[in-house]
N, C-alpha and C positions, 0 to 999 in steps of 0.2 A: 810668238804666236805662230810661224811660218812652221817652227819645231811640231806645236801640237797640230796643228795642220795635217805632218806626214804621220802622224801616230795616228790621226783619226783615222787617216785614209788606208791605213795599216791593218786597222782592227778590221774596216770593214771587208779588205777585203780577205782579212784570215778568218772569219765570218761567213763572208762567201764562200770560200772554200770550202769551208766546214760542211754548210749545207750541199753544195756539188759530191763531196763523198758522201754524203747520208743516201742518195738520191742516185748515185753515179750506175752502183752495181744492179742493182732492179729496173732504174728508168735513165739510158745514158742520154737519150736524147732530149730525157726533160733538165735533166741535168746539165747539159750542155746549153740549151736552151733559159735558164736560168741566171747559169756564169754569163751570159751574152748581155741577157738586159740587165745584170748587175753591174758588167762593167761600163755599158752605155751609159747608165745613170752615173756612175762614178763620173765618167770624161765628161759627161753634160752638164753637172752640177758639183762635186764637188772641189773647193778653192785649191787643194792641193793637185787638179789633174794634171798630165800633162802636156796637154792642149794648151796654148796659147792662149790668153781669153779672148785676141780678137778673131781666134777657129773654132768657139763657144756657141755666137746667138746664132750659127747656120748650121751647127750638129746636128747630123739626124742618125747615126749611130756606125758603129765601125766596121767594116767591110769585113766580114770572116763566111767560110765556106760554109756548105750545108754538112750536117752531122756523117761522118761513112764510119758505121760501127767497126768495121776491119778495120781501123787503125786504133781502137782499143786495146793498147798490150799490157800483159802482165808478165814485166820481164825478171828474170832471177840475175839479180847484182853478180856478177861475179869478180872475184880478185883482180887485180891488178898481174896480166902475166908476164911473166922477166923475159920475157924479149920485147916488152915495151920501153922504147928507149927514153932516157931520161929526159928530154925536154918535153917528152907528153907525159911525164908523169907532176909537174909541179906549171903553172901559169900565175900572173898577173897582170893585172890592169891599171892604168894612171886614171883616174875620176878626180873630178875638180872637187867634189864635196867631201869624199871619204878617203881621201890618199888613192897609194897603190894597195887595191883591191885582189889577197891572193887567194890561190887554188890549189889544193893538191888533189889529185889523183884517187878518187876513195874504190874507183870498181869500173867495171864495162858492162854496158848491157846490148846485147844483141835485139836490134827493132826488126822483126818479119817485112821481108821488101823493102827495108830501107837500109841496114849495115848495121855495122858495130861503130857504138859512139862510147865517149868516157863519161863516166859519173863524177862528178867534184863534191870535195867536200871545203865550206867556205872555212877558210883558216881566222877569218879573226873573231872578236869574243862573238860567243855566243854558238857559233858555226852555224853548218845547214846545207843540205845538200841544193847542188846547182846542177839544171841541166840544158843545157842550149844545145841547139839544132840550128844550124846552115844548111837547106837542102838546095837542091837543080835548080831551084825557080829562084835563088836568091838573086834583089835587083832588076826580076820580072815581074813576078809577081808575089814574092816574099821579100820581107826587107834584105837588103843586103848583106847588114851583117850577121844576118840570125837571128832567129826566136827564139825564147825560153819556153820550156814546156815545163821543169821545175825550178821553184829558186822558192825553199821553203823559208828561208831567213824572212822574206816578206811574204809568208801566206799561201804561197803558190804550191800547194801536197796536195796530190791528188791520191794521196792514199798509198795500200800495199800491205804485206806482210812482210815476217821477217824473211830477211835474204831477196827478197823483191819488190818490186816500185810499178805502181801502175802508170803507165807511161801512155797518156791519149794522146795523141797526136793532135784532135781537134780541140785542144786545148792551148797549142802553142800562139803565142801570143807577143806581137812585138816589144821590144824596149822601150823606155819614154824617152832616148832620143832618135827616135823615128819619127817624133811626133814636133819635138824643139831640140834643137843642135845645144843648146842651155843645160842638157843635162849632157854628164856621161858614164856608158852602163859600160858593162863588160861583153862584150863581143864573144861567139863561140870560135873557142882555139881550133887546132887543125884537126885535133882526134871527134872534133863533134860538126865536122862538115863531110858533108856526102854528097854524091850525083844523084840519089834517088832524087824523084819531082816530091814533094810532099803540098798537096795541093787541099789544104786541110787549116782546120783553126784562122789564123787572124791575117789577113792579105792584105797588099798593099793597095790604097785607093784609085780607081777608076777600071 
């Protein structure tokens, strides 16, 4: 049951998404506004969230910044370039549910005002591109270990064409264990951490 649980919780939010790119390019702030109380309604109600249930009957939805259309990019993937040394071109992660969790290296995208970060592509069945962000405020007022802004294996595309990735920043969004030490996600490596502030998408509470 706990299995169909995270497929429900799966569907809905590749569902979600779906809807946020239909929506994204003509209205980003309804769109954004959308994914917001989609996922409120996911962590308030449904059995697979990652909230704790006893951080459930005092929900009132999750701390994320107001929309700033300048962090909408639409960046062009580019290759992997050979002076990128080999420990940032392959990572992995130990997670209690799903083994070690790996990565390689599929491209770089340059984010305006914030750096050059790497694109992942997730190695096991199925793949899917992954994209996590560490910026300046991590541990202040971002989670420490990074946000995801893509991880289309579960639903998280925000779209693109070929050769590039819409990459919204107010769409980064923490891991589910930021929320309970119960699970564990993969953390962004060193090639997707930056000093820029990225004060945008899903913030830490208070």
């Amino acid at each position: 049951m706990e299995a169909l649980q995270v497929l429900d919780w799966r569907r809905r939010v590749t569902a979600l998404y779906a809807d946020v790119r239909n929506r994204s390019e003509t209205a980003p702030r309804a769109a954004h506004a959308l994914w917001r109380s989609g996922r409120d309604r996911l962590f308030a109600e449904h059995p697979a969230s990652p909230l704790p249930p006893q951080d459930r009957s005092g929900f009132t939805g999750l701390p994320v910044a107001p929309y700033d259309p300048d962090l909408r990019l639409v960046a062009e993937a580019r290759p992997v370039d050979a002076a990128v040394p080999e420990e940032d071109r392959e990572y992995s992660y130990p997670t209690g549910t799903d083994g070690v969790v790996a990565f390689s290296r599929a491209g770089t995208v340059d984010l305006a005002g914030v750096g050059e970060v790497g694109v992942w592509w997730h190695a096991g069945y199925g793949g899917g591109i992954f994209l996590p962000l560490r910026d300046g405020l991590a541990g202040e007022r971002t989670f420490g270990g990074g946000r995801y802004v893509l991880d289309t294996v579960k639903g998280a595309d925000l779209g693109g064409t070929d050769g590039s990735l819409v990459v919204d920043l107010n769409f980064a969004y923490n891991p589910s264990c930021a929320y309970d030490p119960e699970w564990a996600c993969p953390l962004a490596p060193p090639a997707n951490q930056v000093p820029a502030d990225v004060l945008a998408g899903e913030l830490l509470p208070g």
